[in-house]
LUMSE-476002 format. One line per 2 residues: number of its first residue (from 0); for each residue x, y, z of C-alpha. Coordinates in Angstrom, 2 decimals, decimal comma, padded with zeros to 5 digits. Layout:
<recs>
NUM	X Y Z ~ ... $
</recs>
This chain:
<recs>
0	-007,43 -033,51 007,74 ~ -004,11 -033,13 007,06 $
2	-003,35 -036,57 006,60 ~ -006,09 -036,65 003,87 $
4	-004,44 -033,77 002,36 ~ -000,96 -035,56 002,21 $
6	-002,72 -038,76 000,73 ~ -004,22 -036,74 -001,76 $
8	-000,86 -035,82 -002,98 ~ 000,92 -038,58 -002,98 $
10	-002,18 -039,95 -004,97 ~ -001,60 -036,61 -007,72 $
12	001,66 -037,79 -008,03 ~ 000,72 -040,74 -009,46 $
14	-002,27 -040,03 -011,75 ~ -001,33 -036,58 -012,99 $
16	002,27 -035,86 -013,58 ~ 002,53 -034,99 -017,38 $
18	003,53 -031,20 -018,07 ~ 002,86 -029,80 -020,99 $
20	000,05 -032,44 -022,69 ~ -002,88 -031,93 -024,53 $
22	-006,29 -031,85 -022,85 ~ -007,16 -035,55 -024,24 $
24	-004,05 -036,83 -022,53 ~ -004,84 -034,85 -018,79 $
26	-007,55 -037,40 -018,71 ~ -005,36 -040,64 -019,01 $
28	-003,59 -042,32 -016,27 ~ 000,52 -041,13 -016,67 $
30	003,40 -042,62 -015,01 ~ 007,15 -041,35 -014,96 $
32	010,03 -040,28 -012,89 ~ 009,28 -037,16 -011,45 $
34	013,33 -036,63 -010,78 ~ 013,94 -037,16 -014,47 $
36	012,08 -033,93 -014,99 ~ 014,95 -030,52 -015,02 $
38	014,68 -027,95 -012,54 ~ 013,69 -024,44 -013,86 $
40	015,16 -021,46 -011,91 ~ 012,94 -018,64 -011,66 $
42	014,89 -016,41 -009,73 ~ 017,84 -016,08 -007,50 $
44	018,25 -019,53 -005,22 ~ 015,10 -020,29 -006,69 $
46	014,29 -023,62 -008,63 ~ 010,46 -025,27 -009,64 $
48	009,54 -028,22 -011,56 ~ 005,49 -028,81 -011,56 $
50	003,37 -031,89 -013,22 ~ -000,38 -031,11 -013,43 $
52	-003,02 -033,20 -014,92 ~ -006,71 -032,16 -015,40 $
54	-007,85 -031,32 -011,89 ~ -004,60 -029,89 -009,97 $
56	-001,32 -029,40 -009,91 ~ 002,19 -030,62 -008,08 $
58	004,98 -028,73 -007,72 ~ 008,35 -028,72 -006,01 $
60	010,47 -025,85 -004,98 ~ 013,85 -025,87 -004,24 $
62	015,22 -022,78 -002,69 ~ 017,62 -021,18 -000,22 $
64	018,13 -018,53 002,39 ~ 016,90 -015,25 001,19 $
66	014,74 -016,62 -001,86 ~ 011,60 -014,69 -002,40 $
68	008,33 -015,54 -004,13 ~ 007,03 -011,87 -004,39 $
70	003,32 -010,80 -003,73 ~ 000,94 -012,53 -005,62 $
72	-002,58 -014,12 -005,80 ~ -004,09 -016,74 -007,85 $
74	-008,11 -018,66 -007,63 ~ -006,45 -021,88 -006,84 $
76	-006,06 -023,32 -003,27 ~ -002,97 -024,23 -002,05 $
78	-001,67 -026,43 -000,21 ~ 002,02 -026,64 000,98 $
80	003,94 -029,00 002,50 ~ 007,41 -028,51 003,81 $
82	009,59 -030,99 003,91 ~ 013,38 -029,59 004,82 $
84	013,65 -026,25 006,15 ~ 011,68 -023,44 006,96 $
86	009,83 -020,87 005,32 ~ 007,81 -017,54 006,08 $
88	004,58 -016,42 004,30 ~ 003,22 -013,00 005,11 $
90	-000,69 -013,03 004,12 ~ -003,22 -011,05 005,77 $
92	-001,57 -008,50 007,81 ~ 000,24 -012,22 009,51 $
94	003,56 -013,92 009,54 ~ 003,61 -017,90 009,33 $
96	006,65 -019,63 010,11 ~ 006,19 -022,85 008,14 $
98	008,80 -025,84 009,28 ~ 009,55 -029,26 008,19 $
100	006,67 -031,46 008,52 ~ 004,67 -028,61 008,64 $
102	001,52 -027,93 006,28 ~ 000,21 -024,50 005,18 $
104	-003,39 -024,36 003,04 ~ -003,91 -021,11 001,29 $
106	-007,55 -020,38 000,09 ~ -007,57 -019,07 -003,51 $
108	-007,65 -014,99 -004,09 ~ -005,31 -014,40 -000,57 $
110	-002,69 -012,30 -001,37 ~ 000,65 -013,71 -000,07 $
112	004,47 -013,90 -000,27 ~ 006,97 -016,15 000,37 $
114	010,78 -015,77 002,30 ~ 012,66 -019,20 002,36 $
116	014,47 -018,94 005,71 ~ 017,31 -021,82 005,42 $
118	019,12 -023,08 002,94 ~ 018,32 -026,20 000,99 $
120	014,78 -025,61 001,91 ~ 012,00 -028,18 -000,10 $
122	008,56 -027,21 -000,89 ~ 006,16 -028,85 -001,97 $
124	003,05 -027,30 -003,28 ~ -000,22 -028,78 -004,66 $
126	-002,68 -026,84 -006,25 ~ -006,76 -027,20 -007,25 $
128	-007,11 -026,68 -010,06 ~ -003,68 -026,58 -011,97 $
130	-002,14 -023,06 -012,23 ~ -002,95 -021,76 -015,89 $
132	-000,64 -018,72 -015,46 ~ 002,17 -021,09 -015,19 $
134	001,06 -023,48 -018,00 ~ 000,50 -020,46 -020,33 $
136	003,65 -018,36 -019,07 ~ 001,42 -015,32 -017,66 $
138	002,51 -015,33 -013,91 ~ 004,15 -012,08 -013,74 $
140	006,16 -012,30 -010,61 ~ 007,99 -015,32 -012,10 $
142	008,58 -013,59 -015,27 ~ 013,10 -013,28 -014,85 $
144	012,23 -009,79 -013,92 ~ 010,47 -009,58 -010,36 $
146	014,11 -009,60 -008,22 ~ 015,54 -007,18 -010,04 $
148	013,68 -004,20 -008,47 ~ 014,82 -000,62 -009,00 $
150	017,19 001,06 -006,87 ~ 016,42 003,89 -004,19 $
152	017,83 007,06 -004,14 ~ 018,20 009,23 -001,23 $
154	016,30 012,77 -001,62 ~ 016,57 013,97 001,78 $
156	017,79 012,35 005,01 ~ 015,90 014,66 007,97 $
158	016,28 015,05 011,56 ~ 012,36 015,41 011,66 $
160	009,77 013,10 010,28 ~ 008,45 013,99 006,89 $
162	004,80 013,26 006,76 ~ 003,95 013,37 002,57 $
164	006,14 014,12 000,05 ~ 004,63 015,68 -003,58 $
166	006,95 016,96 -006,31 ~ 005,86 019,76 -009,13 $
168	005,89 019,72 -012,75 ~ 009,49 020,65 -012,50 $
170	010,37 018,99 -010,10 ~ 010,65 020,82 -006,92 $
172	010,38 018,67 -003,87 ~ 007,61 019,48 -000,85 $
174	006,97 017,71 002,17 ~ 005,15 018,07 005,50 $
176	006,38 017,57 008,90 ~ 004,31 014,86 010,80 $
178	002,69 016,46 013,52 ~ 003,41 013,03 015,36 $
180	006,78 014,27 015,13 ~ 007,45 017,84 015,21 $
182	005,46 020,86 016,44 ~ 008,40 023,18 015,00 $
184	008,26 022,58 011,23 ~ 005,19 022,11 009,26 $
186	005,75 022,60 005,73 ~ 009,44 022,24 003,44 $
188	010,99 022,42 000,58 ~ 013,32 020,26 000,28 $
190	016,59 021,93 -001,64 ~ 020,03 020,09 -002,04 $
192	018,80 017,43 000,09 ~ 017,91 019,84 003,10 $
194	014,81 020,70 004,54 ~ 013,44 024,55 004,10 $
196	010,83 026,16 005,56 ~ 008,46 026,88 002,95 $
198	007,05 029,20 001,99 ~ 009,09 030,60 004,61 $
200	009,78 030,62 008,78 ~ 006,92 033,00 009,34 $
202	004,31 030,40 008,40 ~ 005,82 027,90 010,57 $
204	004,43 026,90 014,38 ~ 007,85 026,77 016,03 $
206	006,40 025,09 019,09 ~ 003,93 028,16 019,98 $
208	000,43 027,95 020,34 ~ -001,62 027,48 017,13 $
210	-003,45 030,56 015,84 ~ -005,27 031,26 012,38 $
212	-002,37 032,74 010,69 ~ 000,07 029,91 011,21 $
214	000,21 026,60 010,45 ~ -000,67 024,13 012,93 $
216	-000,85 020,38 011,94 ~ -000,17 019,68 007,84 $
218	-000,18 016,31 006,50 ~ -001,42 015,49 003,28 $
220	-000,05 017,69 000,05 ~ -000,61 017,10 -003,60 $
222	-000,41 019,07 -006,92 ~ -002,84 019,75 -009,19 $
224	-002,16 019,42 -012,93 ~ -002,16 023,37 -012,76 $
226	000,61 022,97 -010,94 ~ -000,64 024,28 -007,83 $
228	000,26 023,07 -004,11 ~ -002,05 021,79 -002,33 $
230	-002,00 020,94 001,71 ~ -004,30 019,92 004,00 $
232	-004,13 021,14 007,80 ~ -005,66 018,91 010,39 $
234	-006,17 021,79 013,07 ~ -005,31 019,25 015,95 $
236	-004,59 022,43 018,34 ~ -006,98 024,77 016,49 $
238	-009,37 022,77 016,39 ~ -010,03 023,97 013,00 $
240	-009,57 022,14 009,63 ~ -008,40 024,17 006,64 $
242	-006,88 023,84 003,32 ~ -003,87 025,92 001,98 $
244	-002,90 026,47 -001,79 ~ 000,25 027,92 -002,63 $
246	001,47 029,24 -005,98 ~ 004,86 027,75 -006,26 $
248	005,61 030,12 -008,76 ~ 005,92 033,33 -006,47 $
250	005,87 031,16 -003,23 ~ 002,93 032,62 -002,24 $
252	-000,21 031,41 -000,41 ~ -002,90 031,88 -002,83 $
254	-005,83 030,21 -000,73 ~ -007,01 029,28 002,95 $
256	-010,46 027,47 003,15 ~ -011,19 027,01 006,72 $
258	-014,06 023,80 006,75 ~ -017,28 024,75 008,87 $
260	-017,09 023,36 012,16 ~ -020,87 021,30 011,30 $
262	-018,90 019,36 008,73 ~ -015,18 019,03 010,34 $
264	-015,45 019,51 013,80 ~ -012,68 019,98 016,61 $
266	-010,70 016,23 016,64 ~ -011,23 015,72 013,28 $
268	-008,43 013,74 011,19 ~ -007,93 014,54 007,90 $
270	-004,68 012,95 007,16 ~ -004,96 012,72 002,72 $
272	-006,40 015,05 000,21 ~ -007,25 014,46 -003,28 $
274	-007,59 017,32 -005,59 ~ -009,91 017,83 -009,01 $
276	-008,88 020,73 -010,74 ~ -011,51 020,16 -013,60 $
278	-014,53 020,39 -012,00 ~ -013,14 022,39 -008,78 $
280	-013,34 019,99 -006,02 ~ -011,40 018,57 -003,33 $
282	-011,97 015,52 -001,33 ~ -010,32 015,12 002,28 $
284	-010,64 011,50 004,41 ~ -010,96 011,50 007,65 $
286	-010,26 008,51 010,26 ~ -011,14 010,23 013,59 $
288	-014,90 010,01 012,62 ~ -014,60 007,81 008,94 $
290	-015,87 009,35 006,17 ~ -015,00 011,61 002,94 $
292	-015,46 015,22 002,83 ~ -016,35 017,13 -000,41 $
294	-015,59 020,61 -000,48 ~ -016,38 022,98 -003,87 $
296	-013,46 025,31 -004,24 ~ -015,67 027,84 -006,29 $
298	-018,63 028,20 -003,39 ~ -016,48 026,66 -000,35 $
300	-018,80 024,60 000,26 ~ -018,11 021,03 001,67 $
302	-020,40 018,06 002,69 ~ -019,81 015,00 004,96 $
304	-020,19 011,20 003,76 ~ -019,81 008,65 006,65 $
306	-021,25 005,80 008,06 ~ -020,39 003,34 005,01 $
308	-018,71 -000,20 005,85 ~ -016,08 000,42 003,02 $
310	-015,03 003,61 005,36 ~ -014,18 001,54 007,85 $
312	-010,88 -000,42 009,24 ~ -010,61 -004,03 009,39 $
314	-010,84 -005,81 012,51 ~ -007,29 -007,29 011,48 $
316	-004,27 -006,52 013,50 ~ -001,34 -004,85 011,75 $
318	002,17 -006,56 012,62 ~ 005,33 -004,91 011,72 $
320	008,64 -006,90 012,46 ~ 006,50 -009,73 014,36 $
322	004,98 -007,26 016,63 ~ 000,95 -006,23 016,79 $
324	001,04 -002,12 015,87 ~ -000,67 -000,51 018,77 $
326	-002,32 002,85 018,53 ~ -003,14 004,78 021,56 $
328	-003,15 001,75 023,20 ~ -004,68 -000,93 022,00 $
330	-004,38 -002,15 018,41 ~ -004,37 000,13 015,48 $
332	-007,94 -000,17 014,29 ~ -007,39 003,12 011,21 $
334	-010,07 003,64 009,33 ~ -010,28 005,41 005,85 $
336	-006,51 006,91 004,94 ~ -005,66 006,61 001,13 $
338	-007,85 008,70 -001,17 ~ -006,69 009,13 -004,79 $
340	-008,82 010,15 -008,07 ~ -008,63 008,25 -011,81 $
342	-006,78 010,56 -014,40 ~ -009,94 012,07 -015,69 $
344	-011,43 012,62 -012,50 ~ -015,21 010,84 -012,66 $
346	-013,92 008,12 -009,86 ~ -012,61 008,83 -006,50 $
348	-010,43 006,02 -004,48 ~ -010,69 004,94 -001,46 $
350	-009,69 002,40 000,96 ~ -008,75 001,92 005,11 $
352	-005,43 002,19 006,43 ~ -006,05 -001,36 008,20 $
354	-007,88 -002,79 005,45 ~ -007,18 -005,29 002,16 $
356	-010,11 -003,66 000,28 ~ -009,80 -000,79 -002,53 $
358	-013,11 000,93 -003,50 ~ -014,11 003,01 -006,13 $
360	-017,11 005,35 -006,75 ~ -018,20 008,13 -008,73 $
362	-016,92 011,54 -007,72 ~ -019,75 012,79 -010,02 $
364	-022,00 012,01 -006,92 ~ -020,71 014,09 -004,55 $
366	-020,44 016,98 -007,13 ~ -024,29 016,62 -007,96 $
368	-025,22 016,56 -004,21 ~ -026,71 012,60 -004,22 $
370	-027,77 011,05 -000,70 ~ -025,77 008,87 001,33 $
372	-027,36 005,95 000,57 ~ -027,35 007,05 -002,84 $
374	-023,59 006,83 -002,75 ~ -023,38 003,70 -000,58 $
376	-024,73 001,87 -003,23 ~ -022,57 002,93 -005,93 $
378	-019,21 001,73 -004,24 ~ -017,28 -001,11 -005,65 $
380	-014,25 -002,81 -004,77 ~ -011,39 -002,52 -007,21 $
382	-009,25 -005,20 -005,56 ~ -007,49 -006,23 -002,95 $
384	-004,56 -003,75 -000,91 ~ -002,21 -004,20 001,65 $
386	-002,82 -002,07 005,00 ~ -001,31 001,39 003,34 $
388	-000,76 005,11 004,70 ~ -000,39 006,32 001,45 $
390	-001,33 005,69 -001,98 ~ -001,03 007,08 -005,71 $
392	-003,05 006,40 -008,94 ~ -001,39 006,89 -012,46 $
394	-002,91 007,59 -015,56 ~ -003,05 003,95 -016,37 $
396	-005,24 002,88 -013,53 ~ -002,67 001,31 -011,95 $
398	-002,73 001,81 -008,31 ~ 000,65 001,84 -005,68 $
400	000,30 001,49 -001,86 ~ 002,64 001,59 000,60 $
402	002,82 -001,39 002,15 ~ 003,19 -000,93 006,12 $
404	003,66 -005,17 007,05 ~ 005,78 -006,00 004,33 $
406	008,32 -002,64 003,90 ~ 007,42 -002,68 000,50 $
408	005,83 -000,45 -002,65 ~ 002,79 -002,59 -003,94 $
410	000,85 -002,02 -007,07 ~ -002,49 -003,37 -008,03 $
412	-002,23 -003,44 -011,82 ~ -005,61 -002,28 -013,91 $
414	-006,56 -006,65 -013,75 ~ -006,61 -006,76 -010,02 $
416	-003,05 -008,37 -010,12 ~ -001,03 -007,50 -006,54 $
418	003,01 -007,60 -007,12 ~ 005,69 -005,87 -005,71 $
420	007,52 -002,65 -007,11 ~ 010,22 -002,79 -004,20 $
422	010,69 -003,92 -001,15 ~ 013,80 -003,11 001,64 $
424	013,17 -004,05 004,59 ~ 015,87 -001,89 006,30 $
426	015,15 001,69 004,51 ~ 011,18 001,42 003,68 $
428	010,17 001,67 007,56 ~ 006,72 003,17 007,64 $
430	006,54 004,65 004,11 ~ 004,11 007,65 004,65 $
432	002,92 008,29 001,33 ~ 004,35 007,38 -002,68 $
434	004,06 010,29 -005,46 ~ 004,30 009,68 -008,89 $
436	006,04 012,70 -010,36 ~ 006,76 013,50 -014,09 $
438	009,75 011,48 -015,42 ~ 008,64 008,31 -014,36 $
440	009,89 009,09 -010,46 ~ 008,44 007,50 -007,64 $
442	008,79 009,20 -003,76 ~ 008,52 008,13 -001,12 $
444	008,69 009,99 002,50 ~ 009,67 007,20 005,49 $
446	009,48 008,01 008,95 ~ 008,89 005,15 011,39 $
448	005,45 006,55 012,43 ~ 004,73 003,57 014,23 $
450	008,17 004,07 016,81 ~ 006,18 007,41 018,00 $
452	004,57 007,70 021,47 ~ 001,08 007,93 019,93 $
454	002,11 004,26 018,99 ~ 004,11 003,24 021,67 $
456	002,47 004,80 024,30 ~ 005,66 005,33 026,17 $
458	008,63 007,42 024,40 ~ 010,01 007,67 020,86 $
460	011,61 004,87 020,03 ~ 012,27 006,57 016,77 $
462	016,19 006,69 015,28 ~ 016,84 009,80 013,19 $
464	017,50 010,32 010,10 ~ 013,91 009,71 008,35 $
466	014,27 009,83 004,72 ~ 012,94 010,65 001,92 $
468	013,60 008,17 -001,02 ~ 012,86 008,18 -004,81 $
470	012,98 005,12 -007,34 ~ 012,42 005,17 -011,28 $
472	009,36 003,42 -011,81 ~ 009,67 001,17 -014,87 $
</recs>
C-alpha cells in the first residue's frame, strides 16, 4: 500500500506541478524543475514550496530542530513521507515518531501538529485534493503570526495546587485548592501574588473532619456578570454537594444551596459550574455518574440529565510526556468536565474531559423542564476539542480549552477552526481551568494534577510551586 502511495507521488510530480494557474491549465499535462521553484518560509526554521494541479497537491518542507506546524485541520488526506530526519505529530490524544523512510497518512478533519525533531529534516507531503487555504492564503496557522504567541505572566506561584482560577470585574483574583491536593485550604484570594484564605480562615477545613458549616471539597468557581462569586463544593467527605455565592463586595457568603441527595448523591463529582444570571440558573457536570445538573436559584430546585453518549469519555487513552495517564488505576476514562454557556445564555456547552467532541444544546430545555430524550435529541457537536479540564467561552463564540496532551491553550474559532493560543511545554503542566477576565486577560491555574496519587496510585510525584499564569489574549 505504501508503495502505491509513493508511486502515486512520484506520478503527481510529473502531471501536476504548476502553482498558481488557472483552472483550464490544472487540466493540462505540466513539466518543470521543481528545484527552480523558491522556498517560502513560513515560520521560524520553517521553509515550503507546493505544486498542485486539479486533483492534489505536492509539497516539500524543509525544517529544523524545534520547527512547529501548530494545531490545525483541513478535509484533505494526507500523506507524508519523510525522507531525512525525524519528526513528531501529536493527533488523537497519540505521539508518532515519523523517521526517514517512514510514511504517515492523515485522514482529512484529524486535528494534528507537527514538531520537527532534527535538523535538516525533509518532508514531503501530498495532499487529495489540493489545499485551497494555501492557494487562497486563508490557512491561519501559517499566517507570519502563529510562533509569535503571547507571553505568560506569573500571578501566583503556590505551595498548594490551585484547582480553578476566576477573576472579578475588577480584577481580584480567586482560586480553589484541589482537593487532590490539599485538605487545609479550600478557597483564596490571591493578593500580591500570595494565597489568602478567603473569605477568611474560619471557612477553611484545615485538615478536620468536614461538617456543614465549613468547606469541604471546592473546585469549580466562576463570576456572574453581577459580579458575584460563584463555587461549587463537591462534598467528597460530606457526602453532600452544595453551592456557595459570595458577595465580593463585603466578603461575605451570601448563599449555600445544598443539592438533594435524589439528584447528587454521596460520591458525586461535580468538578465545573456554569452560571446564568438572566434567567437564574446554574448548571453543574458531573463525571462520577455523567450527566448535567440544573438547579433554579429562585426555587432551589435542580434536576438530573444523564445517560447521553455525548456525556460520556472516549475510549481513547490520554498520554502526557509519552506516558498513558492512569486514573485510579487503570487509564483515565473522564467523562463530562468542561461546561460553559454562549454570551446570551440560550446554549449550554459541553464536552468530556477524554473526549475530541464539543456539544451544544439549548439551556432553554432544562429551564422549561423537557424529557431526557427530549434533550438528547437536541445536542449537536460544535467541533472538535482536545482532551481539556477546563474550558471558557467568550462573547464571540469562540471557545478555549486547555489542552492536557499537548501543554497548550487551544481555541476552536466560531468556523470550527482548531489553532493554538500558546503552548510551553515546561510551565503549562496540567492547566486546570482558563478564565477570560475583562481586559482581554487570560488565566490560567496549573498544577500537575496528573503527578497526584489519585493518578499515580503510589505517592505525589508532584514538584511545588504550582502556578497560576495569565497571558493577554490578542
Amino acid at each position: 500500500m505504501i508503495k502505491q502511495r509513493l508511486a502515486a507521488i512520484v506520478a503527481i510530480v510529473i502531471i501536476s506541478i504548476t502553482n498558481m494557474v488557472s483552472a483550464q491549465d490544472l487540466k493540462q499535462i505540466q513539466h518543470f524543475k521543481f528545484d527552480d521553484k523558491g522556498w517560502e518560509q513560513m515560520a521560524e526554521k520553517l521553509q515550503r514550496k507546493y505544486v498542485y494541479g486539479e486533483q492534489g497537491m505536492l509539497a516539500l518542507f524543509k525544517m529544523d530542530k524545534g520547527a512547529m506546524v501548530p494545531l490545525h485541520q483541513h478535509p484533505n488526506e494526507q500523506t507524508s513521507y519523510i525522507t531525512r530526519g525525524s519528526v513528531k505529530v501529536c493527533m488523537q490524544g497519540k505521539d508518532y515518531i515519523v523517521k526517514a523512510g517512514e510514511v504517515l497518512i492523515i485522514p482529512g478533519n484529524i486535528p494534528h501538529s507537527f514538531e520537527c525533531l532534527e535538523d535538516g529534516t525533509l518532508d514531503i507531503d501530498f495532499f487529495a485534493p489540493p489545499r485551497m487555504d494555501w492557494i487562497n492564503g486563508t490557512a491561519s496557522y501559517f499566517n507570519g503570526t502563529a510562533n509569535k504567541q503571547p507571553e505568560l505572566e506569573e500571578v501566583a506561584a503556590m505551595d498548594i495546587r490551585p484547582g480553578d482560577v476566576a477573576v472579578s470585574a475588577e480584577g481580584r483574583v480567586f482560586a480553589t485548592i484541589h482537593p487532590l491536593g490539599s485538605q487545609q485550604t479550600q478557597l483564596v484570594e490571591i493578593i500580591k501574588g500570595k494565597a489568602v484564605p478567603y473569605p477568611d480562615a474560619s471557612y477553611q477545613k484545615n485538615n478536620k473532619k468536614a461538617n456543614d458549616a465549613q468547606f469541604d471539597a471546592m473546585l469549580g468557581l466562576i463570576f456572574d456578570k453581577h459580579n458575584k462569586l460563584w463555587v461549587i463544593d463537591m462534598g467528597l467527605e460530606l457526602g453532600k454537594t452544595r453551592l456557595w455565592a459570595f458577595d465580593i463586595s463585603k466578603d461575605k457568603v451570601t448563599e449555600k444551596i445544598e443539592l438533594p441527595a435524589s439528584i447528587a448523591p454521596k460520591g458525586t463529582f461535580t468538578q465545573d459550574v456554569t452560571i446564568d444570571e438572566k434567567n437564574g440558573w446554574a448548571y453543574l457536570a458531573d463525571i462520577a455518574n455523567p450527566g448535567i445538573i440544573a438547579l433554579d436559584l429562585n426555587t432551589r430546585k435542580a434536576t438530573r440529565f444523564s445517560g447521553h453518549q455525548a456525556l460520556q469519555a472516549e475510549d481513547k487513552d490520554m498520554v502526557i510526556n509519552g506516558n498513558v495517564v492512569h486514573f485510579g488505576g487503570k487509564p483515565a476514562r473522564v467523562a463530562i468536565d468542561p461546561i460553559t454557556l454562549s454570551a446570551d445564555r440560550e446554549t449550554l456547552f459541553f464536552g468530556a474531559m477524554v473526549g475530541s467532541s464539543w456539544y451544544q444544546v439549548p439551556a432553554k430545555l432544562f429551564r422549561t423542564g423537557k424529557d431526557d430524550q427530549t434533550i438528547g435529541n437536541a445536542i449537536s457537536k460544535v467541533g472538535e476539542k482536545p482532551f481539556s479540564d477546563g474550558a471558557v467561552t467568550d462573547d464571540l463564540g469562540n471557545h478555549y480549552f486547555t489542552n492536557l496532551q499537548e501543554n497548550a491553550i487551544t481555541k476552536l474559532d466560531a468556523n470550527g477552526k482548531l489553532s493554538h493560543i500558546i503552548q510551553d511545554k515546561e510551565k503549562l503542566l496540567w492547566s486546570d481551568n482558563v478564565y477570560l477576565a475583562p481586559g482581554n486577560w487570560m488565566y490560567i491555574s496549573t498544577n500537575q494534577l496528573n503527578t497526584t496519587p489519585a493518578f499515580t496510585g503510589n505517592g505525589d510525584l508532584g514538584k511545588a510551586p504550582f502556578y497560576i499564569y495569565r497571558f493577554k489574549l490578542n
